[in-house]
C-alpha positions in Angstrom: -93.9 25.5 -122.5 -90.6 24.0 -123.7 -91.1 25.2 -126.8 -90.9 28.7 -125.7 -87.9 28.1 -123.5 -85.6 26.4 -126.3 -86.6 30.2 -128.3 -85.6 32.6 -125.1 -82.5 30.4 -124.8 -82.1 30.3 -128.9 -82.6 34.4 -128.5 -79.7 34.8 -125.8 -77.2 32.2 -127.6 -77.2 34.1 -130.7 -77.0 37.5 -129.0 -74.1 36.2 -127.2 -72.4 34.9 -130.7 -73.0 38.0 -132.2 -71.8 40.2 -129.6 -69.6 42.8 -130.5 -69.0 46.6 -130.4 -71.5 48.8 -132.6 -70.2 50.2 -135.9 -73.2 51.6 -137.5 -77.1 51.5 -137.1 -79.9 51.9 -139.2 -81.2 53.6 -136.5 -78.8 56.5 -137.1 -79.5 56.1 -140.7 -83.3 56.9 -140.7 -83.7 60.0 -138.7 -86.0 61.3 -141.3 -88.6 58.4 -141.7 -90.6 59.5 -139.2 -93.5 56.3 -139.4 -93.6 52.5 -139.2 -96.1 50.0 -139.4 -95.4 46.6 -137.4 -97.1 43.5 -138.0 -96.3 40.3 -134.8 -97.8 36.7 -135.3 -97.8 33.6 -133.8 -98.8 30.6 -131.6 -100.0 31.2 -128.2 -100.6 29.4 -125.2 -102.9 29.4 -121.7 -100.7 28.4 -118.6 -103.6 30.2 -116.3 -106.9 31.2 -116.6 -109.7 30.8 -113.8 -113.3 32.3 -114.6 -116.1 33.5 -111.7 -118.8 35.3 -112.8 -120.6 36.9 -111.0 -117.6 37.0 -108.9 -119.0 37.0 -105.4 -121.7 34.0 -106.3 -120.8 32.2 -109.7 -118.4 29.1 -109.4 -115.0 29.6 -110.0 -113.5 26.7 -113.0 -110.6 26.5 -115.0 -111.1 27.5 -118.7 -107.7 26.4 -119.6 -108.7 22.5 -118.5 -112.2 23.4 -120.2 -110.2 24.2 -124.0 -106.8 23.1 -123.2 -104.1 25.3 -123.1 -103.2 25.4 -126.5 -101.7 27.0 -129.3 -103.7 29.5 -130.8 -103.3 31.6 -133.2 -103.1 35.5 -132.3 -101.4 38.3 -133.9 -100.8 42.5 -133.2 -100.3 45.8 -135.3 -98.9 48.6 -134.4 -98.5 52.0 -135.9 -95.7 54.4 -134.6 -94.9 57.8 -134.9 -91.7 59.3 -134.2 -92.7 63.0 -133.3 -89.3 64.0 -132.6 -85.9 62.7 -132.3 -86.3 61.6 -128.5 -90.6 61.3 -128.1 -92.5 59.4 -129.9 -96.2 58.0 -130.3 -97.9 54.4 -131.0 -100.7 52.6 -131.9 -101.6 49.0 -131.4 -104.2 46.9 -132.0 -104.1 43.6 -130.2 -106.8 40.5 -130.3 -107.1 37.7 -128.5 -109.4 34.6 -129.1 -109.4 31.3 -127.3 -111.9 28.7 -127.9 -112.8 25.4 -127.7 -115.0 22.4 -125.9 -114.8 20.4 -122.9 -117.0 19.1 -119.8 -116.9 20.2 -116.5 -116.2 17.9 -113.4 -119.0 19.3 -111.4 -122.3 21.6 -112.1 -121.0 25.5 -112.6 -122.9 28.6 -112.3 -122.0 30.9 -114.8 -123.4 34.6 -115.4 -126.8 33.3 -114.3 -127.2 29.9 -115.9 -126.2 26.9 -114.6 -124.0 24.5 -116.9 -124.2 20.4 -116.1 -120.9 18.8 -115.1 -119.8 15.5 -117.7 -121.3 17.3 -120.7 -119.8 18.9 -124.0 -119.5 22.7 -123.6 -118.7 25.0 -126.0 -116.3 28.2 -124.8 -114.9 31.4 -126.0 -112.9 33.9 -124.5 -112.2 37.4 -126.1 -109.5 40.1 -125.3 -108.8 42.4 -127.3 -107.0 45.5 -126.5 -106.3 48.7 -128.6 -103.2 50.7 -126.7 -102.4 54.2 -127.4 -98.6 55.1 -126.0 -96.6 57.7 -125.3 -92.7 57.5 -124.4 -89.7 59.7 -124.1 -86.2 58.6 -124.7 -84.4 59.6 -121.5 -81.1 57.8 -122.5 -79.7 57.6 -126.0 -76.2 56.4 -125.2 -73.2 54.6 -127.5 -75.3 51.3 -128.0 -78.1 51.9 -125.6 -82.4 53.4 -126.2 -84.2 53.5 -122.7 -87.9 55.2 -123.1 -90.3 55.6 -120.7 -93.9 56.6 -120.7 -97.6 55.9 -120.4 -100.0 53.7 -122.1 -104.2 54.0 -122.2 -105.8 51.1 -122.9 -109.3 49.8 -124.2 -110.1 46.7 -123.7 -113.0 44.8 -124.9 -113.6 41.5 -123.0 -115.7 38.5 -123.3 -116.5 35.0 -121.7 -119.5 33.0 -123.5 -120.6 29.7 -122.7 -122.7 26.9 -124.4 -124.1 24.1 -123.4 -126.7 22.6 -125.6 -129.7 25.1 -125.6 -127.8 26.4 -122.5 -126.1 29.9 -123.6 -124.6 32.4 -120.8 -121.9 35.3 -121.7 -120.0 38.5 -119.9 -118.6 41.5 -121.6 -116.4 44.1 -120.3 -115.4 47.4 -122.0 -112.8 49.6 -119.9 -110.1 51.6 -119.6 -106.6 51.4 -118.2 -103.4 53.1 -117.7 -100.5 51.4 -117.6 -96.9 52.5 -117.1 -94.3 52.0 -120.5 -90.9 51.5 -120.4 -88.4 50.1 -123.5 -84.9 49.1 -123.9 -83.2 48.7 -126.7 -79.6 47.3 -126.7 -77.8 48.0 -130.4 -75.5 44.7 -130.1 -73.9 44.7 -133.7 -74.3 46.6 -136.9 -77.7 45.6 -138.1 -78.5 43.6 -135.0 -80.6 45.0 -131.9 -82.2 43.4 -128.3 -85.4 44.5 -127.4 -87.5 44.7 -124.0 -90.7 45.7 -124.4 -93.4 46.4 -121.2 -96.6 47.8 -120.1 -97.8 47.8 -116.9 -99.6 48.1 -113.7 -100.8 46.7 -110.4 -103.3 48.1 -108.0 -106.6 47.8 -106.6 -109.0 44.8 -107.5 -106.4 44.0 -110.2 -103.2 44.5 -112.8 -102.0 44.2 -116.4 -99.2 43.2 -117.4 -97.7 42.6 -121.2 -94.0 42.1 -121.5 -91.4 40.8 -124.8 -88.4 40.4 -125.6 -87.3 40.3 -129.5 -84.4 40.3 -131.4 -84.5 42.7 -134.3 -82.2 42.5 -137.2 -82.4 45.3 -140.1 -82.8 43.9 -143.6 -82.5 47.3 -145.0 -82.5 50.9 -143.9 -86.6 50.5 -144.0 -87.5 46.9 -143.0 -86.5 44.5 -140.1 -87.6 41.9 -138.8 -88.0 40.1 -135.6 -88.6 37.2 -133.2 -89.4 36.9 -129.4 -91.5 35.8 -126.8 -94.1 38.0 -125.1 -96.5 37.4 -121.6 -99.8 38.9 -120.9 -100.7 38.3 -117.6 -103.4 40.2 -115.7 -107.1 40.4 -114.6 -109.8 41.2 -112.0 -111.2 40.3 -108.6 -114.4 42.0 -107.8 -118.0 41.5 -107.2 -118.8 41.6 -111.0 -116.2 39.5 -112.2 -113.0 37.4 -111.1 -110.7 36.5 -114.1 -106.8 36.0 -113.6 -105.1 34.7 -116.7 -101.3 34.3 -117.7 -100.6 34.0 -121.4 -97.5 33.2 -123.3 -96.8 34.3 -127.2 -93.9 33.0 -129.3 -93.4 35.3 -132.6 -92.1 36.9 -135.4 -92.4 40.1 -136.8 -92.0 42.5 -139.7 -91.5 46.4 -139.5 -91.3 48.8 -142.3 -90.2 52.9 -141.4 -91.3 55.6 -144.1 
């Protein structure tokens, strides 16, 4: 987790030597590119994740002290649309995978089978999400972008285990809305602050998936990017309890057209 900490406190030091009043933007350059395409990579780590399945009779375990907590590898795309000046539409795909191999410290029943304690298991855990949002820039002010909107999500879930010629696993397709808010802060010609969430408690559960990124423009169609996003969230119910807190450090590369 240092790792992550030294880049949000790299992220703030050189906003704060940068800072000065805003000349020009390429944002006020490329009102009529009305597409981009973003692509976001890097490492990324488990600080949380506890498994139950079923959840009101399997045994609850760790699957972060089952694979460790990391890094992995993970990565996003997303596709916008800018319908007009102030609304505008996006498109994101967004896989997760974890894996890896560990023993349990006692016996754990697991979606009907029953896996030994103080023997090699294999485990995988999938989440990928595919995100449709709308927002609407409510304030578009001197060096400030607030949106706000909505965001339906699919997710398509799954937990396998193996344990020699013992093999259990859980999927889960669903649907969510979330609320969807950004802010962009236009620091210095070229140079832009970015907070970036969806989200939403209630019920048996929530979903949450926040970043922060600072963009610089390379041109009037590419920038790039770096930041640290969280994706924290899951379930409690009688089918399934999952909680799990993520942590991503990356970069990324947009081009407008």
């Amino acid at each position: 987790m240092s790792i992550i900490i030294k880049i949000v406190l790299f992220g703030f030091t050189l906003s704060l030597m940068l800072f000065h009043p805003v000349i020009a933007t390429t944002a006020d350059q490329n009102a009529g590119e009305k597409f981009y395409f973003e692509l976001e990579a890097g490492p990324v780590w488990q600080s949380n994740n506890d498994v139950q399945l079923p959840g009101d009779s399997g045994t609850r375990f760790s699957f972060k002290d089952l694979t460790g907590d990391g890094p992995f590898v993970a990565g996003r795309l997303t596709i916008g649309w800018d319908v007009s000046q102030r609304q505008g539409l996006k498109f994101v795909i967004a896989p997760l995978r974890v894996t890896g191999s560990g023993e349990f410290d006692k016996d754990v029943s697991f979606a009907g089978e029953t896996f030994a304690a103080d023997t090699s298991t294999d485990a995988s855990y999938k989440f990928d999400t595919y995100r449709l949002t709308y927002r609407y820039m409510f304030l578009n002010k001197s060096a400030w972008r607030l949106r706000a909107g909505g965001t339906l999500l699919l997710r398509d879930a799954e937990i396998e285990l193996q344990q020699n010629d013992v093999k259990a696993s859980d999927s889960n397709v669903g649907v969510v809305p979330l609320l969807s808010l950004s802010a962009e802060w236009l620091f210095r010609d070229h140079w832009s602050a970015i907070l970036d969430f969806d989200g939403l408690a209630g019920g048996p559960g929530r979903a949450f998936d926040v970043a922060i990124k600072l963009q610089y423009d390379l041109t009037d169609r590419w920038q790039i990017g770096s930041g640290y996003r969280t994706l924290e969230g899951g379930a409690d119910n009688d089918t399934v309890y999952n909680f799990a807190w993520f942590h991503y450090a990356f970069i990324s590369v947009r081009y407008r057209f």
